[in-house]
C-alpha angles and dihedrals in degrees: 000000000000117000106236115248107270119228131160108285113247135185084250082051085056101043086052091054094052092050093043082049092055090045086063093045087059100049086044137336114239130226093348088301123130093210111234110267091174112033131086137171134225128236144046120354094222123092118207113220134210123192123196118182104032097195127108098309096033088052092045083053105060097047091048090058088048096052104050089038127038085186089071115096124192097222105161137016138200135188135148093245122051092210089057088048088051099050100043080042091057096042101048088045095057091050091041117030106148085047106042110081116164127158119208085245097056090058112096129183130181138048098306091042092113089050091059090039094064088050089079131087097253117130094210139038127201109209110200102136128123107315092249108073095041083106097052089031101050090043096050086053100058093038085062097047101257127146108229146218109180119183120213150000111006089224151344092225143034093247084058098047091054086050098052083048083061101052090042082060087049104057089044087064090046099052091240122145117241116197124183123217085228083114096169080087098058083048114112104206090047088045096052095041092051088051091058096055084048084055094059102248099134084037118224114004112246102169148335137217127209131191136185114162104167127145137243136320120241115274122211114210114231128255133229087231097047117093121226078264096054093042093055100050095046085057096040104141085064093059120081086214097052103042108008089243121276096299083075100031098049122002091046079078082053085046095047090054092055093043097058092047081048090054088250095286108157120237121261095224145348141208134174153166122233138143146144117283116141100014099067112127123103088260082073100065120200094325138135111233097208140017136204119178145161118219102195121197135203091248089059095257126135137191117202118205136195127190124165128163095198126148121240092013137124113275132194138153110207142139118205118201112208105200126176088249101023159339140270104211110195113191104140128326101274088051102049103120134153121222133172123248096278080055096256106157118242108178143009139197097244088166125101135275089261105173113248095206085064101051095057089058099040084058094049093051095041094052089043091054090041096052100242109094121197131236121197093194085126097080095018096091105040101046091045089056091043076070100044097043091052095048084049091059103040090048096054104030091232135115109252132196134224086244106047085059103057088059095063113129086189103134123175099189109129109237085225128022114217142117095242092061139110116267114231092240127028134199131258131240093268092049101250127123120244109243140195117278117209108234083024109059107076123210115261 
């Protein structure tokens, strides 16, 4: 992608972005939002941003925001390691360099790096840091005033996903915009295709099929100065308590996508398989390395879902759409296509490849402009605990209910944060991390 060609934002710069914007609506409405065609706000022009996580998605998205908008400017970073802040610093500021300003003062590492980070005068934060602390994190945002874009999921645990509910009540109160990294919902060909099986054209729902078949995260290789802590957070994505394994890191974006065809209803009930069979190594940390698991409604309708990050594996990401008179196949955005049930196609993405990671962003920036931010709460909760629910039945073996769910007093959060103390799991002899084990761990 080609970084725009930066200019001083100007009241003419602004008026451009929201008819650009318009322009957008009218080829396709993004995330469930009719973009503003009469409201404007008034102010700068320029919108202070805020990034915290400044790894490879809060990178992404700031340079997402600065892309679809020259009046955004990157102001103040945070990130628990100061190496981490510097690198994505350094990157963002060579894409971006009329639009990265970031004082040395406005740079802040370390466990209470976002705090001081609010602290500062910036509109609008961008949350991407390790999954576990979206719920303080978002929270902390709209109590200081901030517009928000957090990425996902919305929680680990059920505890965090009420909390996030909260904020997004908040900043409802507080006029702020909310906006979710579930960015399948700001994607156009996805969008259009889901309309038309609200319309009726592959007739009553009867199941859905999700795949997404990916390979591992990066893994970081300890070091003799980290502590088990440290070594921990800098491989997050490879800890249950820091990212709620890969049913909430990666096929909560395939649930979502059910969830939204099924009116976002959720399920009655869920079960699932899942272990550990390839990915086994202490570089793996305490994770599953594939899911299967059911999601059963009270219609009757079910959605099966598939998830793996195994290497040297097949990998594919795909929803597939069962209709009593035909099918939505989802590969990728140029192959999304409807047929009946002899295969006749029905209907076919002709749009183009807009990138869904920059519409978000152009909406959050547009409603925030217009003065009617958006809040995606409404999908928030439910996808988040899609998540949840499948991780809890695959990790104990057992069928779990809605219900029972939301019930879960698990909680991850650590009682103290600081690099001296005691990580939440800790290896074996032999190095290895112990693991859930499916008719043993018991639901909590």
């Amino acid at each position: 992608m080609n970084p725009p060609q930066n200019k001083k934002p100007s009241s003419t710069s602004r008026r451009g972005f929201l008819k650009d914007s318009m322009v957008l609506s009218a080829a396709s409405t993004v995330g469930g939002l009719a973009l503003s065609r009469s409201a404007h706000a008034a102010g700068s022009d320029v919108l202070r941003i805020g990034l915290i996580g400044c790894g490879g998605r809060g990178c992404g998205a700031a340079n997402n925001i600065m892309a679809v908008y020259p009046g955004a400017r990157l102001v103040a970073m945070a990130d628990l390691f100061e190496d981490r802040l510097e690198a994505g610093l350094k990157s963002l500021s060579s894409t971006y360099p009329d639009q990265v300003d970031v004082a040395h003062e406005n740079r802040f590492d370390g466990f209470d790096g976002y705090e001081r980070l609010l602290e500062t005068d910036i509109d609008v934060v961008l949350i991407a840091a390790a999954s576990h602390f979206h719920p303080e994190m978002t929270r902390a945002a709209v109590e200081a005033g901030k517009h928000v874009f957090t990425e996902k999921p919305h929680g680990i645990d059920v505890p965090g996903a009420k909390r996030l509910l909260e904020a997004c009540d908040l900043a409802k109160e507080k006029n702020l915009a909310m906006v979710s990294g579930l960015c399948w919902r700001y994607s156009p060909h996805v969008r259009e295709a889901i309309q038309h099986v609200h319309n009726g054209m592959i007739g009553e729902v009867v199941a859905i099929q999700e795949n997404y078949l990916s390979q591992p995260y990066v893994k970081r290789p300890r070091q003799p100065e980290w502590s088990e802590l440290e070594y921990q957070f800098r491989n997050w994505y490879h800890f249950n308590w820091l990212s709620g394994d890969q049913t909430s890191q990666q096929l909560i974006h395939s649930l979502d996508k059910a969830s939204w065809v099924l009116g976002d209803v959720p399920p009655l009930k869920a079960w699932g398989l899942g272990g550990r069979q390839v990915c086994t190594s202490d570089d793996y940390g305490d994770q599953f390395d594939s899911h299967a698991i059911v999601y059963e409604y009270e219609t009757g309708q079910k959605v099966f879902a598939f998830c793996h990050d195994r290497p040297d594996c097949y990998s594919a990401t795909s929803d597939i759409v069962y209709g009593t008179k035909g099918r939505l196949f989802m590969p990728r955005w140029n192959e999304t296509s409807i047929t009946d049930l002899k295969g006749n196609e029905l209907w076919k993405y002709k749009g183009e490849n807009v990138s869904m990671v920059e519409n978000e962003q152009r909406a959050l920036v547009e409603s925030i402009l217009s003065g009617n931010p958006i809040n995606n709460r409404s999908y928030m909760f439910t996808s988040t605990m899609l998540g949840i629910l499948g991780q809890m039945a695959c990790y104990t073996g057992q069928e779990v209910t809605w219900e029972m769910a939301l019930g879960s007093t698990l909680d991850f959060r650590l009682k103290e944060y600081k690099w001296d103390a005691e990580a939440p799991i800790a290896p074996r002899p032999d190095g290895t991390y112990p693991t859930a084990m499916p008719g043993i761990t018991k639901f909590s």
